[in-house]
C-alpha atoms as an extended CHARMM CRD file, in Angstrom:
* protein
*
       196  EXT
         1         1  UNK       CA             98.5770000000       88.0780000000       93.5730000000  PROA      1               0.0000000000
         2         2  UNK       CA             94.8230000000       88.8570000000       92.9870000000  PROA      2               0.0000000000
         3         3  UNK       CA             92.1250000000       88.3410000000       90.4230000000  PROA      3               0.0000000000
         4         4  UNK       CA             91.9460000000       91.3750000000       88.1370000000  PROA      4               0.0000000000
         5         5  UNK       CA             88.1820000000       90.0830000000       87.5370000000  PROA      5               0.0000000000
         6         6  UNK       CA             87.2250000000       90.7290000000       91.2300000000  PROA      6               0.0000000000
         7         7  UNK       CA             89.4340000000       93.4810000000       92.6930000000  PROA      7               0.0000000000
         8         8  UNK       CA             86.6630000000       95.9600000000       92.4510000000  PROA      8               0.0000000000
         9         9  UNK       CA             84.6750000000       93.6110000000       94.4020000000  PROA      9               0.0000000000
        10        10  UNK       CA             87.7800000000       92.7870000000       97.2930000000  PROA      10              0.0000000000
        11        11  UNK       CA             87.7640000000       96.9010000000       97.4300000000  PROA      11              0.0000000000
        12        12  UNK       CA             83.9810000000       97.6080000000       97.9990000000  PROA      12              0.0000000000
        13        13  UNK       CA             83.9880000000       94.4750000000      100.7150000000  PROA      13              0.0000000000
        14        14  UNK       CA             87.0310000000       95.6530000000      102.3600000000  PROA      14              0.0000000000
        15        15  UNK       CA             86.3260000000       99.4650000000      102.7440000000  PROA      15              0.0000000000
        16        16  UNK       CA             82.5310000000       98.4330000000      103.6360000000  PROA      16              0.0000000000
        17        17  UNK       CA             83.1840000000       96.4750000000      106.5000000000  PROA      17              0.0000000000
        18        18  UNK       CA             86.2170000000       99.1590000000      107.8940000000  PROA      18              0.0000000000
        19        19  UNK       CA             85.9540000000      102.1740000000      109.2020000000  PROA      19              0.0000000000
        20        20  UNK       CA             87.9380000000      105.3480000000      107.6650000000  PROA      20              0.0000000000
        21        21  UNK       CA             90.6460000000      106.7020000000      110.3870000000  PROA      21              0.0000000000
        22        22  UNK       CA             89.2970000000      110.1790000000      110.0680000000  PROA      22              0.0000000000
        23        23  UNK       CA             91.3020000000      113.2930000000      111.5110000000  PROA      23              0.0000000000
        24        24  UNK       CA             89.3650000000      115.7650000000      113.6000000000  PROA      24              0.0000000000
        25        25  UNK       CA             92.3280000000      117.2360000000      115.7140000000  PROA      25              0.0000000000
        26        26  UNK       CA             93.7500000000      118.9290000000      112.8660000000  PROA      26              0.0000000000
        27        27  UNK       CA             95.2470000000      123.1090000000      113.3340000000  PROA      27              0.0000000000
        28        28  UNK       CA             91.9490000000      125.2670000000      112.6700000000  PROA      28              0.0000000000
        29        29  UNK       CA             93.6850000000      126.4800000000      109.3950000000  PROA      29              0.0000000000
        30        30  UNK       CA             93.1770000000      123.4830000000      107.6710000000  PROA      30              0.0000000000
        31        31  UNK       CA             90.8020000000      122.8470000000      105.2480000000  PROA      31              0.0000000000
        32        32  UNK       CA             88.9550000000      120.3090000000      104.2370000000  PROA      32              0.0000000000
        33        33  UNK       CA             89.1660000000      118.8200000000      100.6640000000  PROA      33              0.0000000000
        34        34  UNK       CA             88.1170000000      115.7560000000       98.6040000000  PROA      34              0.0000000000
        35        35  UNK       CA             89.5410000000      113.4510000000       96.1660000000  PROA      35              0.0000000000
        36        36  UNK       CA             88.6280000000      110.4540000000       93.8210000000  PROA      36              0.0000000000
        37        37  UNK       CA             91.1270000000      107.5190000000       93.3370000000  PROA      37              0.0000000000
        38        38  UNK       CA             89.9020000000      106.6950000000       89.7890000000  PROA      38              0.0000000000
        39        39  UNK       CA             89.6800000000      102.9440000000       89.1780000000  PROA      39              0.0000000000
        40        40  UNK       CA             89.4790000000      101.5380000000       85.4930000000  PROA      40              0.0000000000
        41        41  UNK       CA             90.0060000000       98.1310000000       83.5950000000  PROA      41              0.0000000000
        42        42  UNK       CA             91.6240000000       98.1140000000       80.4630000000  PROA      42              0.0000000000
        43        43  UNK       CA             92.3440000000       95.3080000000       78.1090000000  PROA      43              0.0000000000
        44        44  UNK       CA             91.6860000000       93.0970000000       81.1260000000  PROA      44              0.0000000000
        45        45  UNK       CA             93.8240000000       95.2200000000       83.3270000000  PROA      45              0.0000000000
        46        46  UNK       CA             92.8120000000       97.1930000000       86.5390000000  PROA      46              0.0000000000
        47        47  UNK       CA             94.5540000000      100.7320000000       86.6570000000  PROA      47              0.0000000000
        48        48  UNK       CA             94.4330000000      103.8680000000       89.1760000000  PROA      48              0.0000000000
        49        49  UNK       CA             93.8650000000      106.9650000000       87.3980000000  PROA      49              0.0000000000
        50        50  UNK       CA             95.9760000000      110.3840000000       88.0240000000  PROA      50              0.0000000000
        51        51  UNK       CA             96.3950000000      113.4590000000       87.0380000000  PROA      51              0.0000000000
        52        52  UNK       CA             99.3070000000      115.6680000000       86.2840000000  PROA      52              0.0000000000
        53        53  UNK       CA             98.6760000000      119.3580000000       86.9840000000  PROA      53              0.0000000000
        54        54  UNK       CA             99.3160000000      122.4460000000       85.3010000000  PROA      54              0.0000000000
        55        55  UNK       CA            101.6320000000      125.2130000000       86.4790000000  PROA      55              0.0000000000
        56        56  UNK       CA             98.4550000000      127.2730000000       86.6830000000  PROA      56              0.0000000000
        57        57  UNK       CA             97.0580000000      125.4740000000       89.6850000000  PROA      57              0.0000000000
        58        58  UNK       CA             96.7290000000      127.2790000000       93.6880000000  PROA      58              0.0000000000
        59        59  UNK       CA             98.3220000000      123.9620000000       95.0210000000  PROA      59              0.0000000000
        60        60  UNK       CA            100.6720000000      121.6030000000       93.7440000000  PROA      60              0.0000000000
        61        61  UNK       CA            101.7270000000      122.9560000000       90.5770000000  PROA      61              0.0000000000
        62        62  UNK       CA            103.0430000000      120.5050000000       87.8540000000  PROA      62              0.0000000000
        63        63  UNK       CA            102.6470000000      117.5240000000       90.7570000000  PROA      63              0.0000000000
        64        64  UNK       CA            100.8920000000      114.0720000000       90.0310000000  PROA      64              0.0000000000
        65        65  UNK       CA             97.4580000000      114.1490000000       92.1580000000  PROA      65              0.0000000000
        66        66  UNK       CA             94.5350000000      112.4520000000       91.8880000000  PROA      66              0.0000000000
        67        67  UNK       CA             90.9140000000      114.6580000000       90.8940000000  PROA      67              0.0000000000
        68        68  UNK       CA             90.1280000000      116.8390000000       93.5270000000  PROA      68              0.0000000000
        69        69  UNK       CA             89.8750000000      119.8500000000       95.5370000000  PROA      69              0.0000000000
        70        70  UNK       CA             88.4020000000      121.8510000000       98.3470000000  PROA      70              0.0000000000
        71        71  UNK       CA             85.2310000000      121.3730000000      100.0010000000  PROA      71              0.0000000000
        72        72  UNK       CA             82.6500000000      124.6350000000       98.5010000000  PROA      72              0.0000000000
        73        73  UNK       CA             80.1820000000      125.7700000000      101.2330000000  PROA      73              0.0000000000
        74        74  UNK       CA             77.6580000000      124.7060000000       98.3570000000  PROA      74              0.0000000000
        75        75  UNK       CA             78.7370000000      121.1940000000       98.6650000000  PROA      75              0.0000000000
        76        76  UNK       CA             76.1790000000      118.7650000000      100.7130000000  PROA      76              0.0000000000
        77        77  UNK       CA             79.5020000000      116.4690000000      102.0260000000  PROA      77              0.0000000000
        78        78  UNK       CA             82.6700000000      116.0110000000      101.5990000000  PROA      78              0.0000000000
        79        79  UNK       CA             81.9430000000      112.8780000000       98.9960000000  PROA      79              0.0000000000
        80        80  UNK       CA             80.2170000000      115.6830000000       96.8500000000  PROA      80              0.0000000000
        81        81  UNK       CA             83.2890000000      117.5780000000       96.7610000000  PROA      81              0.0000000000
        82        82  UNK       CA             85.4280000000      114.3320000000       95.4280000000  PROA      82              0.0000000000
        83        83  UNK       CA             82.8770000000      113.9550000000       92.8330000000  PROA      83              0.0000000000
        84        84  UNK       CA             82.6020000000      117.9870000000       91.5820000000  PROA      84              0.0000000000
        85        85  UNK       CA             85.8520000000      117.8650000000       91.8310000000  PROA      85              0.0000000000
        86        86  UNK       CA             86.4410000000      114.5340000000       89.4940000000  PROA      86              0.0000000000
        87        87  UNK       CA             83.6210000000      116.1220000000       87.2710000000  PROA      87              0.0000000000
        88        88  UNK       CA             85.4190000000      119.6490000000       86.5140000000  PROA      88              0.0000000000
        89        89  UNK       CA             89.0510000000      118.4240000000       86.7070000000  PROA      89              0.0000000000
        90        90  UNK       CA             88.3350000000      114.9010000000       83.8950000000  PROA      90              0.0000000000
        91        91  UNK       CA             85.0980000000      114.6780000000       83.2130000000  PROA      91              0.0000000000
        92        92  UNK       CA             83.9940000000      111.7920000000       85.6660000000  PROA      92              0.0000000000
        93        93  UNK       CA             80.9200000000      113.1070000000       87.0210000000  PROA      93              0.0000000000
        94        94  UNK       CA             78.8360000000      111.7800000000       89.6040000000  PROA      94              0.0000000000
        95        95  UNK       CA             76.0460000000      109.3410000000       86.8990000000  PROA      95              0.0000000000
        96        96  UNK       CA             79.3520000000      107.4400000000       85.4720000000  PROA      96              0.0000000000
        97        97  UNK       CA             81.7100000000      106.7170000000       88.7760000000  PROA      97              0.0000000000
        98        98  UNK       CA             80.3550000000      103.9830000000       90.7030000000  PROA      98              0.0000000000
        99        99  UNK       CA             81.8680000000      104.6770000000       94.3070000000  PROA      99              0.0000000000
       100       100  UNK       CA             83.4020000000      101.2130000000       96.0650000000  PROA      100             0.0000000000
       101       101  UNK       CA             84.1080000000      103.0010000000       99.6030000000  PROA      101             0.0000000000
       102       102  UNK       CA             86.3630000000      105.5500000000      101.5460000000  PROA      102             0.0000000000
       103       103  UNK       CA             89.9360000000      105.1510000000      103.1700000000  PROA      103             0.0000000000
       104       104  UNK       CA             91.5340000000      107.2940000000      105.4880000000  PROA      104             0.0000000000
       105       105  UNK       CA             92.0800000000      111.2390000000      105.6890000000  PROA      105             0.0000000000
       106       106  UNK       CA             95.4690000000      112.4040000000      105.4730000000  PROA      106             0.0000000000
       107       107  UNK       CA             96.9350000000      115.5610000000      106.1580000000  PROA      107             0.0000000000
       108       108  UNK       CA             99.1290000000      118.0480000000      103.1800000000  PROA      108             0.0000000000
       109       109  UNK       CA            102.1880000000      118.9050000000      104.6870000000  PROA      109             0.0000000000
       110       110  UNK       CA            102.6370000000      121.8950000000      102.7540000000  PROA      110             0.0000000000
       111       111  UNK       CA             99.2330000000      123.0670000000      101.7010000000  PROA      111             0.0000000000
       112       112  UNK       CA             97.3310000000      122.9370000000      105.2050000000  PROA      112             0.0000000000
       113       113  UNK       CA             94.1410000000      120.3070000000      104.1300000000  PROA      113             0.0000000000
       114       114  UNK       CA             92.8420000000      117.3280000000      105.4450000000  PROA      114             0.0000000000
       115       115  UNK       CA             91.8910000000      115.2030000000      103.0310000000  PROA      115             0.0000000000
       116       116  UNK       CA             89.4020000000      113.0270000000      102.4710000000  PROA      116             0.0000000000
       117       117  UNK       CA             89.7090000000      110.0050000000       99.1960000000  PROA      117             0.0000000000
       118       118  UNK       CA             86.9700000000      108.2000000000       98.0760000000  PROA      118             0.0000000000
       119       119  UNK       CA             87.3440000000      105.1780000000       95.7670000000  PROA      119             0.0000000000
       120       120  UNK       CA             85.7450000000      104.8280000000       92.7980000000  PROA      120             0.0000000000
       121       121  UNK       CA             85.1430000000      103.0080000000       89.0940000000  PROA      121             0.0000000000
       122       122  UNK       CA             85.2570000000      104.4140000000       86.2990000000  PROA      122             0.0000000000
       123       123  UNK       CA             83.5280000000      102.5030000000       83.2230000000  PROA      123             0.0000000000
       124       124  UNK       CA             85.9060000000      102.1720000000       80.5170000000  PROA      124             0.0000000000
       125       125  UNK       CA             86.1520000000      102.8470000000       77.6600000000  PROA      125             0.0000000000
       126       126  UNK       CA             85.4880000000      106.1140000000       78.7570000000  PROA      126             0.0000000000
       127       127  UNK       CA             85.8570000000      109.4380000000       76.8430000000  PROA      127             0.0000000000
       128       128  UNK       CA             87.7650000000      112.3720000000       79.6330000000  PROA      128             0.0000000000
       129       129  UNK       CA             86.9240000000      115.8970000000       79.3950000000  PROA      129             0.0000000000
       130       130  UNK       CA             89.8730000000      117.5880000000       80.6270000000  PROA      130             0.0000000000
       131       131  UNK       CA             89.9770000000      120.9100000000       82.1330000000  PROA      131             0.0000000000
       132       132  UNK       CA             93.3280000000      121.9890000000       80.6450000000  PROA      132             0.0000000000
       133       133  UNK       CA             93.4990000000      124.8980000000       82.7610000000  PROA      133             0.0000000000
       134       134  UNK       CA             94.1340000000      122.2100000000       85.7930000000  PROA      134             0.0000000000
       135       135  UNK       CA             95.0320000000      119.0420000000       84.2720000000  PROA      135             0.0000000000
       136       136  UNK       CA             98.0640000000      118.5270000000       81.9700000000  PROA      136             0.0000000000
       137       137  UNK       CA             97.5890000000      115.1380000000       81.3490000000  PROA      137             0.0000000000
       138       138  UNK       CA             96.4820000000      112.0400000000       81.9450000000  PROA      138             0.0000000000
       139       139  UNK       CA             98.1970000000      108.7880000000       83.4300000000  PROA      139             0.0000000000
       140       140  UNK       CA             97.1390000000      105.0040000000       84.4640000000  PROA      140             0.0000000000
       141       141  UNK       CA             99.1140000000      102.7260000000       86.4240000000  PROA      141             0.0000000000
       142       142  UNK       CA             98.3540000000       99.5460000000       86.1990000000  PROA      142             0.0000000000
       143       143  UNK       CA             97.2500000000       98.3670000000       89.9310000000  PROA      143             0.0000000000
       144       144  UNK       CA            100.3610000000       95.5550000000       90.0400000000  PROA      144             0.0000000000
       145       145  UNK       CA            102.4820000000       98.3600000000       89.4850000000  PROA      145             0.0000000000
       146       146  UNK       CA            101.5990000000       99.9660000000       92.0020000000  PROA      146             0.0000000000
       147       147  UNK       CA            101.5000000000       97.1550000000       94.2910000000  PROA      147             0.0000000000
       148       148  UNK       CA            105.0890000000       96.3790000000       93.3760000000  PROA      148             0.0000000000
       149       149  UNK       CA            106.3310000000       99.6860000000       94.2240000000  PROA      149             0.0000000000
       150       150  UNK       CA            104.8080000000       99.5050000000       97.5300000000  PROA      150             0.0000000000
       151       151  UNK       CA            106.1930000000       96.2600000000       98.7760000000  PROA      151             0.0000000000
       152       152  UNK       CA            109.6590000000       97.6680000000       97.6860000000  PROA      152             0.0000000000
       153       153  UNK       CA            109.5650000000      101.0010000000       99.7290000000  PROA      153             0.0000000000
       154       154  UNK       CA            110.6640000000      103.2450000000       96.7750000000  PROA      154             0.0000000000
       155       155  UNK       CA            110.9920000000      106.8230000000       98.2650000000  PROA      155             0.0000000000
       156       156  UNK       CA            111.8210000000      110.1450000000       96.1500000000  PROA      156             0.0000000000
       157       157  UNK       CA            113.5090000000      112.6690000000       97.8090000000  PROA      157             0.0000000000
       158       158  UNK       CA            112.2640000000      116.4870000000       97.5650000000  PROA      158             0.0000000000
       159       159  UNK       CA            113.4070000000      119.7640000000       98.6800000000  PROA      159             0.0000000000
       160       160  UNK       CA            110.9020000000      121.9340000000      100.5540000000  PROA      160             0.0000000000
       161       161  UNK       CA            110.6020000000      126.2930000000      100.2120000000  PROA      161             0.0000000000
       162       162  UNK       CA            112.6540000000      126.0610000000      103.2470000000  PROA      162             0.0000000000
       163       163  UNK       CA            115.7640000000      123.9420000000      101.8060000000  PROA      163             0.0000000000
       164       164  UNK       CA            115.1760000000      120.9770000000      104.0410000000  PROA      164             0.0000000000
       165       165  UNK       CA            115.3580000000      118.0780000000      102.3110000000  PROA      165             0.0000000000
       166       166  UNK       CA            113.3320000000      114.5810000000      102.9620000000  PROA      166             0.0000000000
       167       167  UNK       CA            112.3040000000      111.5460000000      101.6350000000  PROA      167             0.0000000000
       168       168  UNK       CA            109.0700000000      110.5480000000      100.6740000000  PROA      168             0.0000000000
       169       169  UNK       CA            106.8270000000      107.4510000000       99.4760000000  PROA      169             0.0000000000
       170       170  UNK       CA            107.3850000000      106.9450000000       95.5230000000  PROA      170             0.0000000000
       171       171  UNK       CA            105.7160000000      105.1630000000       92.4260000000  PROA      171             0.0000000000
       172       172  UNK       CA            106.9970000000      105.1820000000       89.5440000000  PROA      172             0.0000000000
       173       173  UNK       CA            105.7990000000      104.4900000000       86.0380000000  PROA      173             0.0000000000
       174       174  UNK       CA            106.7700000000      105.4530000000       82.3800000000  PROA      174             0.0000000000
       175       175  UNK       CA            109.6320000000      108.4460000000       83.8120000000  PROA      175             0.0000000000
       176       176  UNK       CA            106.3520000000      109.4790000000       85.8130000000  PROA      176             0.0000000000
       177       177  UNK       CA            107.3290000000      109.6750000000       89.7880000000  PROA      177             0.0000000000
       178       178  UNK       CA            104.0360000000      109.9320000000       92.5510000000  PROA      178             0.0000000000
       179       179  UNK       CA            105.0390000000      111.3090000000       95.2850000000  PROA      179             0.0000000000
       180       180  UNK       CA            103.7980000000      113.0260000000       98.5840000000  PROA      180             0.0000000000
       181       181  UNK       CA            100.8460000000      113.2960000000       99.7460000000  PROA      181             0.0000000000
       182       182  UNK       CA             99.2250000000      111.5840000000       96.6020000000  PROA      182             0.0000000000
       183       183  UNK       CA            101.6770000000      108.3610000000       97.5460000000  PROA      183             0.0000000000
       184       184  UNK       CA            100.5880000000      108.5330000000      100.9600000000  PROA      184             0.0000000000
       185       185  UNK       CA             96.9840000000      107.8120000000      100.2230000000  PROA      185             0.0000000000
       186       186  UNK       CA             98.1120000000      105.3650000000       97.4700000000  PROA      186             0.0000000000
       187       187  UNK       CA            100.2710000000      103.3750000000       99.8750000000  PROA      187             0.0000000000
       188       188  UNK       CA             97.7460000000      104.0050000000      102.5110000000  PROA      188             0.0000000000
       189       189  UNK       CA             95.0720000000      102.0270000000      100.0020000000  PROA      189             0.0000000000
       190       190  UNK       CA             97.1580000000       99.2580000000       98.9670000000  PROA      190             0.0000000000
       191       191  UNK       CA             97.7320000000       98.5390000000      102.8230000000  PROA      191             0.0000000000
       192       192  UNK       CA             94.0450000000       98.4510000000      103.7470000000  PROA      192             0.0000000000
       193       193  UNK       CA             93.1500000000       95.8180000000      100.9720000000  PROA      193             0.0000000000
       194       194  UNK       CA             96.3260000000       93.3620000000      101.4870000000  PROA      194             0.0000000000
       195       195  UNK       CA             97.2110000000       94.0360000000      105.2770000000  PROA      195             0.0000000000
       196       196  UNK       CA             93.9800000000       94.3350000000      107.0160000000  PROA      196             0.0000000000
């Protein structure tokens, strides 16, 4: 399907030459945040990075995310606020991730942000330090995985605070299921590289 040698090369090329969709017409109660989709090879293997929260989180308790957060008025741009973020949350600050380009904002249905994922490698082996206070654990999905479960539409289906139920975008891996906005960008991502 892809050389696992050269995929962070097709990634870097690809989100280079596009342009993010970014989302400007947005309610003024949003709020902008940032996030890192953590690349890594392992044993010859590509895999995305996530994170599974703590219950002790503002936003998404016990959900799988990727490193992130909202933008500080101390923060220069938005990319500085997926990198903070990746640096408080795992330990992947800013001198070890090697960013390979931006994909497209997307909006958090439940939380009110816009937000804005950046793309990046990680060097591996690398040692995480975990901010337990945000971060349960750790879990990597190998990038065919992923892949797969795109190209068969999985969906999970959730119920909101308001008892309305509805389906989202799903991967799963290991019991593990990504879904919501998290799938969105991961879907979103997979589409930009293969369906241009």
């Amino acid at each position: 399907m892809y050389d696992q040698e050269n995929l962070p090369d097709l990634i870097r090329q690809t989100l280079q030459v596009r342009e993010p969709r970014q989302i400007h017409d947005a309610p003024s109660h949003y709020k902008h945040a940032g996030v890192l989709i953590p690349l890594m090879r392992e044993e010859g293997v590509h895999k995305v990075l996530f994170t599974k929260r703590t219950d002790r989180v503002e936003h998404h308790k016990g959900q799988i995310s990727f490193p992130g957060g909202a933008a500080d008025e101390e923060d220069d741009s938005i990319e500085e606020t997926a990198l903070r973020e990746s640096c408080e949350e795992i330990g992947a600050c800013e001198e070890v991730v090697n960013l390979l380009g931006r994909i497209d904002d997307i909006l958090t249905l439940e939380s009110s942000f816009i937000v804005h994922p950046f793309v990046g490698l990680i060097p591996s082996p690398y040692e995480f330090n975990i901010s337990r206070v945000e971060v349960k654990r750790l879990i990597k999905v190998p990038w065919d995985i992923l892949v797969k479960c795109h190209q068969e539409n999985r969906t999970y289906t959730i119920e909101d605070k308001g008892g309305i139920t509805y389906e989202t975008p799903a991967f799963e891996f290991n019991g593990d299921v990504i879904w919501g906005a998290t799938a969105r960008m991961m879907g979103n991502f997979i589409e930009i590289l293969y369906h241009k």
